[in-house]
C-alpha positions in Angstrom: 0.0 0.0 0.0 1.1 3.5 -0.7 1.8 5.5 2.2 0.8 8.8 2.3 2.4 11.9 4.4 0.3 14.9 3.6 -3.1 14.1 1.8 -5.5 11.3 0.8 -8.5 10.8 -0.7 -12.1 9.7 0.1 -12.0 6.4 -2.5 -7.9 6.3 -1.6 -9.0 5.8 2.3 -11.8 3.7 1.4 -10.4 1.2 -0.5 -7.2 0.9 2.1 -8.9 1.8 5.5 -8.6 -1.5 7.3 -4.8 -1.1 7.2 -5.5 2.7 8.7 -5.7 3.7 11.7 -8.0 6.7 11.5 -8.8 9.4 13.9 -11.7 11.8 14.3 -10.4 15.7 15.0 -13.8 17.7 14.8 -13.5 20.7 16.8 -14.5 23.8 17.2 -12.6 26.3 19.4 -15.6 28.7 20.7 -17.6 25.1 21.3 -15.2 22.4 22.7 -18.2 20.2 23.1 -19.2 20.1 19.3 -16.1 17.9 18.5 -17.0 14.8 21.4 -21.2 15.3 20.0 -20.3 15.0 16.5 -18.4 11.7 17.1 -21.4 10.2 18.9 -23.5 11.2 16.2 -21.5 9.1 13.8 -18.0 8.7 12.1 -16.0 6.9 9.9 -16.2 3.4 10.7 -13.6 2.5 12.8 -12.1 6.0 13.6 -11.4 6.8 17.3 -11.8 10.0 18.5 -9.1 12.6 19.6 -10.1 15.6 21.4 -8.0 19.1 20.4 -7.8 20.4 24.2 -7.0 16.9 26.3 -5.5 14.3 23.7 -3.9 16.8 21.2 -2.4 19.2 24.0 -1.1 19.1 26.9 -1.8 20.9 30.4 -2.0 25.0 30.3 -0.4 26.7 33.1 -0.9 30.5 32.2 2.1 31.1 30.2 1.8 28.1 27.7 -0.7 29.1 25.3 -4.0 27.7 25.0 -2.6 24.3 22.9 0.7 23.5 24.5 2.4 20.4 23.0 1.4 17.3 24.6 3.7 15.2 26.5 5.4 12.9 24.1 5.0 9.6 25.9 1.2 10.5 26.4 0.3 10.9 23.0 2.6 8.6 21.8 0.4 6.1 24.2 -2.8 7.4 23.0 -1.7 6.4 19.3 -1.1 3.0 20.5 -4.3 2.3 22.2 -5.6 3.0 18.6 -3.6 0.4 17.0 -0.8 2.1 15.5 2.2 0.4 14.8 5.6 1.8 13.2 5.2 2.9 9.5 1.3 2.2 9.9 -0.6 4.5 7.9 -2.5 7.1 10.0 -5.3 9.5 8.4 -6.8 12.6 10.3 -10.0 14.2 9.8 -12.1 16.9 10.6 -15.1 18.9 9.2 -13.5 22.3 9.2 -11.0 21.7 5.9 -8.5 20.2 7.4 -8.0 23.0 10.3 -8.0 20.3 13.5 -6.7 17.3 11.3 -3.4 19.0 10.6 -2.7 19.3 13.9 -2.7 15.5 14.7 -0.7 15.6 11.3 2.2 17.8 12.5 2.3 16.0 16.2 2.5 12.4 14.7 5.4 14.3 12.5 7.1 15.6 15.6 6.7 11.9 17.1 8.4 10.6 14.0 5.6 8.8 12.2 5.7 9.6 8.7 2.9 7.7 7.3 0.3 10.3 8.4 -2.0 12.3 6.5 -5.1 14.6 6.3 -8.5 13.6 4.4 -8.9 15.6 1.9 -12.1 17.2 2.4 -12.5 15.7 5.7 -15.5 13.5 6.6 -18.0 15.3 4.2 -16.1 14.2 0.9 -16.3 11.0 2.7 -20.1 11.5 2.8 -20.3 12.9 -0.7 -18.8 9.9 -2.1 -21.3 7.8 -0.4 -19.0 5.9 1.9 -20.8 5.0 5.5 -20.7 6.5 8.8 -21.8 4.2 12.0 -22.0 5.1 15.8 -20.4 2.1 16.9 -16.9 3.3 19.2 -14.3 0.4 18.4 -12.5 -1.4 21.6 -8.8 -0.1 22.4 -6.4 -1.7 20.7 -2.5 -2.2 21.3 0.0 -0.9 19.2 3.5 -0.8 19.2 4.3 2.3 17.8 7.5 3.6 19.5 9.2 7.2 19.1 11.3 8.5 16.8 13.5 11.2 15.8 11.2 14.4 14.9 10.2 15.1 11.3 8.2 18.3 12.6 10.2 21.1 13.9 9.3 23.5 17.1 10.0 27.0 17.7 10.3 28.8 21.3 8.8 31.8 22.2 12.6 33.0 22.9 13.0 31.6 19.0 10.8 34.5 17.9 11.7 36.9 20.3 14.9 36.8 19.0 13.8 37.2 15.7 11.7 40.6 16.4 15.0 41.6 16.5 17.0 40.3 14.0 14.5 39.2 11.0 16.5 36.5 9.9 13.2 34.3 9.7 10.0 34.6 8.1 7.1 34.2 11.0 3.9 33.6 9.0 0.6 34.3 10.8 -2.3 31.9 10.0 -4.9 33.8 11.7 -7.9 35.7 10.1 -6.6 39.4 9.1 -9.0 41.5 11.2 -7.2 39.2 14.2 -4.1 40.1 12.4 -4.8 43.3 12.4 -5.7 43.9 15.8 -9.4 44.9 14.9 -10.9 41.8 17.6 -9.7 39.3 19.3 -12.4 36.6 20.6 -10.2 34.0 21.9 -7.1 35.6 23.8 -6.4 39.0 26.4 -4.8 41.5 23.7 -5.1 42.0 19.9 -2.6 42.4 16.9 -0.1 40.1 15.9 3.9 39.6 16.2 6.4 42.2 14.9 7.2 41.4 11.6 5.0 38.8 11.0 2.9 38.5 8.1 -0.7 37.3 7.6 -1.3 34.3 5.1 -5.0 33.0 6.6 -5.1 29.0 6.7 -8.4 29.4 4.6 -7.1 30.6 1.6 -5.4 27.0 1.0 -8.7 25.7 0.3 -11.0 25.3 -2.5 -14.9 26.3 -2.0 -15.5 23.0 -1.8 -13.2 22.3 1.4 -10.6 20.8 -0.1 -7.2 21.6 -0.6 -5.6 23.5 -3.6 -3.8 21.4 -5.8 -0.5 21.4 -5.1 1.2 23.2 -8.3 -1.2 26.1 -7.1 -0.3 26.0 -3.8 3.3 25.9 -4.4 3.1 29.0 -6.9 1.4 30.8 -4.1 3.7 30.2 -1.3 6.9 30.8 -3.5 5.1 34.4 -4.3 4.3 35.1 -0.8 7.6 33.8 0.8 9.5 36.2 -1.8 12.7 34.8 -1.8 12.6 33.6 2.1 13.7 29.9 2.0 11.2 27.8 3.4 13.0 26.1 5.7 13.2 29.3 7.5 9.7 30.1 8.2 8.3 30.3 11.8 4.8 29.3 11.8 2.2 30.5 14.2 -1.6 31.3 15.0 -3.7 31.9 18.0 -2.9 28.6 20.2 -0.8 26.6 17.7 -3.8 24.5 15.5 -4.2 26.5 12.3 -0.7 27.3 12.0 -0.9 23.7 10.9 -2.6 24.0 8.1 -0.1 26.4 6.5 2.5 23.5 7.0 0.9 20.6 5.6 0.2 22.9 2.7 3.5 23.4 2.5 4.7 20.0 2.4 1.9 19.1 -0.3 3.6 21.6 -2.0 6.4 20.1 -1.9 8.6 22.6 0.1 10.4 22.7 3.4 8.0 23.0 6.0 10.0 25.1 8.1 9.0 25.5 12.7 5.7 25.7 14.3 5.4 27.5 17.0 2.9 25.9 18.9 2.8 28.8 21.8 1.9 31.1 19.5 -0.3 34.7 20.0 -2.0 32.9 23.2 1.5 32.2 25.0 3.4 35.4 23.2 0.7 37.7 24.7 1.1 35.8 28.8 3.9 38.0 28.9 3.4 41.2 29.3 6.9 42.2 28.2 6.8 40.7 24.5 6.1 43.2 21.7 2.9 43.5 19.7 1.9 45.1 16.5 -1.2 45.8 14.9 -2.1 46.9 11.4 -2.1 45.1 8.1 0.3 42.9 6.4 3.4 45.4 5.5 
């Protein structure tokens, strides 16, 4: 079987899902609740469930941002007791284009597992092409998957502190632009954005439809926006460390170096009272 590392298919996933381990992400950040409902409701035969806040993070102490990175031996456990094994393929899926799914994407990166990837489309292409859904929760299962050297990179606050300063790095925002901008801010204490940051929204990746660009497209429009900036030295961040995701799995569907997440991002930069912040539009 082909193993995928960024995206797959509805009929791809279908046709190969009983050598998948596949994981519900559904989320919504005003509405913690809506991710465990929709689950019940029904899913991907199957899929286990994941939740954003408790599985996909770990504890928040103030100063750590709103999605801190789990612990690695916890998640790595929780991947297990779905049944993954080394080099089994694991798919991700949400029903927010990809938003939640990419962040199990980059973590399973960070714990070394390559063979991961996003549905395209997430679970309503799945619906659309007229595979089933059920409400049956499958038992726990043991895996062996065990740890390995990161394939997903992380950035400190101090990381980007230091480049306010210096600019050596490109720190791409993934936020919507009146967060960007400063105009609201629904989710954390103060508005605006990083110095010297700039606003590429995780949305415009998609296609109406909810799924992603294709990836000729998507590399044409990062290489315009990056202008010259090797992508290897991008600093990725959002509100809490989620949607910054999405900019990076587009990136690597692009085929390009998927450069550091900052998982801290404007929820831990703005705990500090002492960090700079901006506001206005993208310079």
């Amino acid at each position: 079987m082909t193993s995928w590392t960024t995206l797959v298919s509805a009929e791809e996933l279908a046709a190969a899902i009983d050598h998948c381990v596949v994981i519900d992400c559904r989320h919504d950040l005003m509405n913690p609740a809506i991710g465990p409902e929709a689950y019940a409701a029904d899913h991907i035969p199957g899929a286990y469930f994941l939740s954003q806040d408790t599985d996909l993070a770990g504890p928040k102490n103030g100063r750590n941002g709103r999605h801190p990175l789990p612990d690695r031996d916890a998640l790595a456990a929780k991947l297990r007791a779905a049944g993954l094994d080394n080099g089994k393929q694991l798919v991700g899926y949400d029903a927010s284009g990809g938003l939640y799914a990419a962040r199990l994407w980059w973590l399973a990166r960070w714990l070394g597992h390559r063979a991961v990837a996003v549905l395209d489309g997430g679970i309503d292409a799945w619906r659309k092409a007229g595979f089933p859904v059920t409400r049956e929760v499958p038992a726990p299962r043991t895996g062996g998957f065990t740890i390995g050297a990161p394939l997903s990179q992380a950035a400190t606050a101090d990381d980007v502190l230091v480049n306010v300063g210096t600019g050596k790095r490109l720190v791409i925002d993934a936020r919507g632009p009146e967060r960007y901008r400063g105009e609201t801010e629904p989710l954390d204490p103060v508005a605006g954005h990083i110095p010297g940051a700039v606003n590429r929204p995780y949305g415009v990746n998609l296609r109406p439809d909810g799924r992603f660009k294709p990836a000729e497209a998507l590399r044409a429009e990062f290489a315009a926006f990056l202008g010259g900036v090797a992508p290897a030295d991008v600093i990725h961040q959002c509100g809490s460390g989620v949607s910054a995701c999405h900019n990076l799995l587009s990136m690597a569907y692009a085929g390009l170096d998927t450069g550091a997440l900052y998982a801290g991002s404007w929820s831990e930069w703005v705990s500090d009272p002492g960090r700079p912040v901006a506001t206005g539009p993208n310079p």
